[in-house]
Structures are given as structure tokens and as C-alpha cells.
C-alpha positions as CSV (number, residue, x, y, z in Angstrom):
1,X,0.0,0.0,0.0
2,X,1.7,3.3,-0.9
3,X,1.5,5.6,2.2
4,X,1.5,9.4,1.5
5,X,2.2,12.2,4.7
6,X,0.7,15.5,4.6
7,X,2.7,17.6,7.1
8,X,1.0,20.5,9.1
9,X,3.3,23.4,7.3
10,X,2.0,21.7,4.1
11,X,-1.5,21.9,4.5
12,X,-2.1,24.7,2.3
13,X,-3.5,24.7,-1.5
14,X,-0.6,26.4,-3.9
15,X,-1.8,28.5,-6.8
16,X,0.0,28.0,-9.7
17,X,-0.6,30.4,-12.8
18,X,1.0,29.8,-16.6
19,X,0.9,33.4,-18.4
20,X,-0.5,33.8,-21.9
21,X,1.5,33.0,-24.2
22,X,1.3,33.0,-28.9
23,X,-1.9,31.9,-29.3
24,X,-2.6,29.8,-26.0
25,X,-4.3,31.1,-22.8
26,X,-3.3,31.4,-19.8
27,X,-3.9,28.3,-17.2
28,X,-4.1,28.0,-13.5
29,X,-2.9,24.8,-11.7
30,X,-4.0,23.9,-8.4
31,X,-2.0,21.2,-6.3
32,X,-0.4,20.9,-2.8
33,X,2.8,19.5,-1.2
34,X,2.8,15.6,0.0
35,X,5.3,13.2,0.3
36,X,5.4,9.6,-1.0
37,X,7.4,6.4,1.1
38,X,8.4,5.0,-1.9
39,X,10.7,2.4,0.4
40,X,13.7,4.1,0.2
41,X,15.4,5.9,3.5
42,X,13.5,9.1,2.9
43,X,9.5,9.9,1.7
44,X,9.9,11.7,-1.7
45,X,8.3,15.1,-2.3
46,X,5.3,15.2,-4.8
47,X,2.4,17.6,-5.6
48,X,-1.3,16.2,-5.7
49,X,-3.4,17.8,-8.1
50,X,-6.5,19.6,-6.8
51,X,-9.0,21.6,-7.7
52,X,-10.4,25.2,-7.8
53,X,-11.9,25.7,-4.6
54,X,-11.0,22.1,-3.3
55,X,-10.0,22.2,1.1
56,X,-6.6,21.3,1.0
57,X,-5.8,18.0,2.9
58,X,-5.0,18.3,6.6
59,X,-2.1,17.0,8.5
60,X,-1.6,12.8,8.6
61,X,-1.5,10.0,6.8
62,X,-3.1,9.2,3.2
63,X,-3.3,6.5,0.7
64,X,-5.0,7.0,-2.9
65,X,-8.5,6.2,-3.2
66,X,-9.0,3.6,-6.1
67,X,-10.8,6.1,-8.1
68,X,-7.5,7.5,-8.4
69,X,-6.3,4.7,-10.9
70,X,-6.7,4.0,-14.1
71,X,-6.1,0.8,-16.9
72,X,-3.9,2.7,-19.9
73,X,-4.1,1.9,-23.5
74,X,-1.8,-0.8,-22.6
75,X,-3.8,-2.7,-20.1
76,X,-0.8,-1.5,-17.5
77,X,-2.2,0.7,-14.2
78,X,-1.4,3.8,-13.3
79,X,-2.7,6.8,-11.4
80,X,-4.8,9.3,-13.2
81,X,-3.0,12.7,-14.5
82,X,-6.1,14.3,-13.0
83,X,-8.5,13.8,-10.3
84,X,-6.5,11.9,-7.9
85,X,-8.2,11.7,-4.7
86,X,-6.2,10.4,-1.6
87,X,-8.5,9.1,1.4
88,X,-7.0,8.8,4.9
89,X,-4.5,5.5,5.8
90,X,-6.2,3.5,8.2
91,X,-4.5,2.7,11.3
92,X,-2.1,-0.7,11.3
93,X,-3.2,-3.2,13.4
């Protein structure tokens, strides 16, 4: 099960905005801070997606939701490029 920490200093939405540029328009990207125990020594930093308006996710422990998966074009899993969800880790018995 892949465990993701949100830590209390990191519980904030960041507001990410891409200027205008040729022909394109500008876009606004929403994510916040997380980090992923991949199994090495040390959790590595990653940014979850979110949404316009979405709470940010509070201080603990998370794991993604299985929405948050999907079956590529090669029958291979992955998690979705958008609208990952993570739901909180249940505690270890």
C-alpha cells in the first residue's frame, strides 16, 4: 500500500498560474505538497493535483482512493494525471 504524509506546514493549496503566451491562454494549476514512502530511507516530495476551490488535505497519513487509478491503452495501471483523490490510511493493526 503506498503511504503518503501531509505535514502540518504543508497543508495549504498552492496557486499555480502559466501566463499567456502565442496563441494559447493562460492556465491556473492547483496542487499541494505531499510526500510519497516510496521504500527508500526518505519519503519523496510530490504535488497532488487539486482543484479550484478544493480544502486542502490536513495534517496525517493518506493513501490514494481507487478512483484514483486507471487501466492505460496498454492494459498497465497507473494513477490518473487528474483527479487523484487520496483518502485517509487507516491505522495498522
Amino acid at each position: 500500500m503506498l503511504k503518503i504524509e501531509v505535514f502540518k506546514e504543508d497543508a495549504v493549496l498552492i496557486e499555480r498560474i502559466i501566463k499567456p503566451r502565442d496563441d494559447k491562454p493562460g492556465k491556473t494549476f492547483y496542487e499541494q505538497v505531499a510526500y510519497a514512502y516510496l521504500g527508500g530511507k526518505f519519503p519523496v516530495q510530490i504535488k497532488l493535483p487539486m482543484e479550484k476551490g478544493q480544502e486542502p488535505y490536513a495534517a496525517g497519513l493518506y493513501t490514494p482512493h481507487s478512483s484514483s487509478y486507471v487501466v492505460n491503452n496498454f492494459g498497465g495501471l497507473e494513477l490518473k494525471r487528474f483527479g487523484q483523490l487520496i483518502q485517509p490510511l487507516e491505522s495498522e493493526l
